[in-house]
C-alpha positions in Angstrom: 70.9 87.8 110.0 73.0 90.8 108.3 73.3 92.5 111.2 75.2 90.0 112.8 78.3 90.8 110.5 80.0 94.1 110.8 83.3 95.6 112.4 86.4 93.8 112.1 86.2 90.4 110.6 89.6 88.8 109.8 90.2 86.6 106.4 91.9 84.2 108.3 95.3 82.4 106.4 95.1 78.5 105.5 98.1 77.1 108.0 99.9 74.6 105.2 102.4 72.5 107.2 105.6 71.4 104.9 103.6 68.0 103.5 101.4 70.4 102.3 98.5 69.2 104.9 96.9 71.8 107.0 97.7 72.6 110.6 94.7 71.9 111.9 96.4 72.7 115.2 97.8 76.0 114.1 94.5 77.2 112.7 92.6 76.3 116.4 95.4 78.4 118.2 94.8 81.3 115.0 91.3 81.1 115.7 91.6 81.3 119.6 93.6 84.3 119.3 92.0 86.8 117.7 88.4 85.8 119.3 90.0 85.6 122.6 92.9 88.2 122.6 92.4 90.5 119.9 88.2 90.6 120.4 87.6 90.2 116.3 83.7 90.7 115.7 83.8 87.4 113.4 85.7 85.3 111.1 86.1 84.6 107.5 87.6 81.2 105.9 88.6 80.4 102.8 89.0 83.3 101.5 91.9 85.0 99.1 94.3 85.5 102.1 93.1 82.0 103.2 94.1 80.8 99.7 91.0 79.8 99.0 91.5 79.2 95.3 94.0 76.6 96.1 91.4 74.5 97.9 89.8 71.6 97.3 85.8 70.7 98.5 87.0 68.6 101.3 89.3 71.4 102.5 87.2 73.8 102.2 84.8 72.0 104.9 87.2 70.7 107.1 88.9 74.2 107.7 85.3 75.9 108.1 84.6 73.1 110.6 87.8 73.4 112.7 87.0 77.5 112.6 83.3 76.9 113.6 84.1 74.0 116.3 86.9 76.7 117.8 84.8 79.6 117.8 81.6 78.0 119.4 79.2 80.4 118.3 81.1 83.3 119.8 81.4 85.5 116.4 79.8 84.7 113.3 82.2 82.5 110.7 82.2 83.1 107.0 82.7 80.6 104.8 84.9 81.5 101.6 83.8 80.4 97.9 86.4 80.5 95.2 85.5 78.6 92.2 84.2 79.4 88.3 80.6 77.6 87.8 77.5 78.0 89.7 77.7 73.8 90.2 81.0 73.9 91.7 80.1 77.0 93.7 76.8 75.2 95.2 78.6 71.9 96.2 81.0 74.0 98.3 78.1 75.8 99.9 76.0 72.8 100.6 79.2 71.0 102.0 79.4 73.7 104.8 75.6 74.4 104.9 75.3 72.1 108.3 78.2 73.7 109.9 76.6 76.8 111.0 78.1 79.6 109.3 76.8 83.0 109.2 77.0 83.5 105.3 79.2 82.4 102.4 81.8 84.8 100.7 81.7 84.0 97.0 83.2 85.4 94.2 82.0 85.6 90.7 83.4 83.3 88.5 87.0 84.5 87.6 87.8 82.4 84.4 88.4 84.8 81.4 84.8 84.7 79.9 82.8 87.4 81.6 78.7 86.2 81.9 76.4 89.0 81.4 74.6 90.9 83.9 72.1 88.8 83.6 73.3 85.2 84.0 76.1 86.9 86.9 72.7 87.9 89.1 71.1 84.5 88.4 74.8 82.6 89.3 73.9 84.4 92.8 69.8 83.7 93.2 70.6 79.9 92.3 73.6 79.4 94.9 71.4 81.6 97.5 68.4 78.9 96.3 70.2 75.8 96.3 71.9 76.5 99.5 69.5 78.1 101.9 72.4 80.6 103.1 73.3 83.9 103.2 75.5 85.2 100.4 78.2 88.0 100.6 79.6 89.1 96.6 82.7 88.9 96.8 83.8 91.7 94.7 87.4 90.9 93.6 88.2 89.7 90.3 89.0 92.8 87.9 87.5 91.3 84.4 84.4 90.3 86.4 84.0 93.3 89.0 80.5 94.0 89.2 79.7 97.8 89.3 77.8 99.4 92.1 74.3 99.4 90.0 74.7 95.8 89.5 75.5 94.7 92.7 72.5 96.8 94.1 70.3 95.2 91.3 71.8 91.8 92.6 70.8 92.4 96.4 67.2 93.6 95.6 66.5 91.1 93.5 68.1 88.3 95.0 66.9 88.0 99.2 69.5 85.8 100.2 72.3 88.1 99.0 72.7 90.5 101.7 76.1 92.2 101.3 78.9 92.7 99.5 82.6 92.4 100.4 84.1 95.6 98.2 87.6 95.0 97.1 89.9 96.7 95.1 91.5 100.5 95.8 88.9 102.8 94.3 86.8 104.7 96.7 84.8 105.9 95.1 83.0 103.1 94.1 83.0 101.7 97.7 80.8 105.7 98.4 78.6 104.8 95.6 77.7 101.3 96.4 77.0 102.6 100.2 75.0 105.0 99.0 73.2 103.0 97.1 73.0 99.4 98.7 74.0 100.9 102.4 70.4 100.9 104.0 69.8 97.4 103.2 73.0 95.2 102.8 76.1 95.4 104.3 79.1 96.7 102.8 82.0 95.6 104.0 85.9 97.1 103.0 88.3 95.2 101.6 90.7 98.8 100.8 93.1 97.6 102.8 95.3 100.7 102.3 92.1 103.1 103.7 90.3 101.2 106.2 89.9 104.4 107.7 88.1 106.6 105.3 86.0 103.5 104.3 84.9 103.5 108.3 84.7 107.4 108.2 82.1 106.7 105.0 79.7 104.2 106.7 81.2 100.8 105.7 79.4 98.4 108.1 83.2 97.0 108.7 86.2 95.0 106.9 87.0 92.0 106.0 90.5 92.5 104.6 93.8 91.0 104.6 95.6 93.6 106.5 93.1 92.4 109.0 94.9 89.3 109.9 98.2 91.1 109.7 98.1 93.5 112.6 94.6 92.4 113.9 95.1 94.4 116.8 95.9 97.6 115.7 92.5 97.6 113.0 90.1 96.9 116.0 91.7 99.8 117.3 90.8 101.8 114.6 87.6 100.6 114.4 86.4 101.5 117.9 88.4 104.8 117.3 86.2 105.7 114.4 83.1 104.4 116.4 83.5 106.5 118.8 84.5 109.4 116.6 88.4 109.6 117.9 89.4 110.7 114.3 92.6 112.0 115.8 93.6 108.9 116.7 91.9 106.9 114.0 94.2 108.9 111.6 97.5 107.8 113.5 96.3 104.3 113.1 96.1 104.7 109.7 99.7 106.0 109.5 100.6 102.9 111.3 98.7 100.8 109.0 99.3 101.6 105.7 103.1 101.3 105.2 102.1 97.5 106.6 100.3 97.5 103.5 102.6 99.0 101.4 105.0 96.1 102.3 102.6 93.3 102.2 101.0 94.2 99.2 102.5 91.9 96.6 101.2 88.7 94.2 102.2 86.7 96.9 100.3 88.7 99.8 99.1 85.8 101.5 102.4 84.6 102.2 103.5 87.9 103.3 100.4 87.7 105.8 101.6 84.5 106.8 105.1 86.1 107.8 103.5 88.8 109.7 101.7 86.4 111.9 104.9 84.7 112.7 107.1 87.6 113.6 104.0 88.6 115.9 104.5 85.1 117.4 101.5 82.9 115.7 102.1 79.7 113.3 100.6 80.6 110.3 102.5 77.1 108.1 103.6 77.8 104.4 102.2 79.5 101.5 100.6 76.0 98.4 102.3 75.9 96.0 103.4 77.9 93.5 103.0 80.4 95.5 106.5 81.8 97.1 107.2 82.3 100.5 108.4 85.5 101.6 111.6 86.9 99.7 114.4 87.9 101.6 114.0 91.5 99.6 110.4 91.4 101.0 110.7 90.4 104.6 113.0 93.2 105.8 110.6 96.0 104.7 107.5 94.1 106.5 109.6 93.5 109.7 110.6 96.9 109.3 107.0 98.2 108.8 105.7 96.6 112.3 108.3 97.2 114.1 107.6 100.9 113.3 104.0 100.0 114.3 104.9 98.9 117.7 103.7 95.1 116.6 107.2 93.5 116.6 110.7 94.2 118.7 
């Protein structure tokens, strides 16, 4: 089942229209795009750039259903998790367990109180129990990030966790975990700002918000490093990274959101409280993919 999930698999944006329902319409036309056009290698809902934490149950479902109706079996879907007990986190996953997604991407709990080691590998062995599916760590939230040695205890112990979704900037604890947990989970980027090294290491893909942002230009860069093009896999990267630079705020999935409508795809409006786009920020993204040959 792992293998089915590698290369570049965009966290997909939530499409709020202004009554703060989802655009169920926008998110079929999101999803159409980057199987269709862009040729993604899957998809991931409910994520962080899908705002995920703002979500409720219901939500949660309905958007993975829309995704999973859209894409009819043509990449794998991957359905987010965002919540702070092991109860809440197995309702979501057995609300979208008959939907048939390839995994769930769950965080650890991101409350203040830290569990141990011990109670954050059992968290994962009773959601991977109770809802029969595969499980990706999401590997986000700085007061619970779970070291390499962890997450490799985690996967070994645990069979239905079979990845990890490694966030943050520091890589060189994305080369340690692929060193250690490489051969038999995959590891997927989220250093949005060096997709390319993290390719160059062995990362088994991304899943990223920088992804959904200039989808085309980071399957690019994926083949590129595929087929060993570093020349051009380094001008990518030169393209890509002052997009991130200028995306890169507390309101990043708003700032993703913008991207996708100056490239000409409805993305809706950040949930509140999060801020649209600022008229300080929007200038330096326009800016930024214009000088990536994404917008006029």
């Amino acid at each position: 089942m792992r293998e089915r999930i590698f290369g570049i698999v965009p966290p997909m944006t939530t499409p709020f229209s202004s009554d703060d329902t989802i655009d169920e319409a926008a998110l079929r036309a999101e999803t159409r795009y980057l199987i269709e056009t862009v040729r993604v290698h899957g998809l991931a809902v409910g994520g962080s750039t899908g705002e995920g934490h703002a979500l409720s149950t219901d939500e949660v479902r309905r958007i993975t259903a829309v995704v999973t109706e859209e894409t009819q079996g043509r990449v794998p879907v991957i359905a987010g998790i965002i919540t702070d007990s092991t109860a809440s986190a197995v309702e979501r996953g057995l609300a979208v367990k008959d939907l048939g997604v390839a995994a769930l991407q769950v965080t650890p709990v991101h409350y203040l109180f830290r569990p141990d080691d011990d109670a954050m590998l059992k968290h994962f062995d009773t959601l991977a129990t109770r809802t029969e599916l595969p499980i990706m760590i999401y590997n986000v939230v700085p007061w619970t990030y779970l070291s390499p040695q962890l997450l490799d205890r985690i996967i070994r112990a645990v069979p239905g966790v079979i990845g990890v979704k490694q966030s943050a900037g520091d890589m060189k604890l994305l080369a340690d975990l692929l060193l250690l947990a490489g051969s038999h989970a995959r590891i997927m980027s989220a250093v949005d700002a060096l997709l390319y090294p993290s390719f160059a290491l062995g990362a088994h893909g991304a899943i990223a918000a920088i992804l959904t942002a200039a989808p085309r230009l980071c399957v690019e860069l994926w083949d590129a490093v595929q087929a060993g093009d570093h020349k051009h896999a380094l001008a990518l990267h030169e393209k890509l990274l002052p997009i991130w630079n200028a995306i890169s705020q507390d309101n990043l999935p708003a700032n993703v959101k913008y991207c996708q409508e100056l490239q000409g795809r409805a993305a809706g409006v950040p949930r509140a409280p999060m801020p649209p786009t600022s008229a300080e920020q929007a200038p330096r993204i326009r800016e930024a993919l214009k000088n990536a040959g994404r917008v006029a």
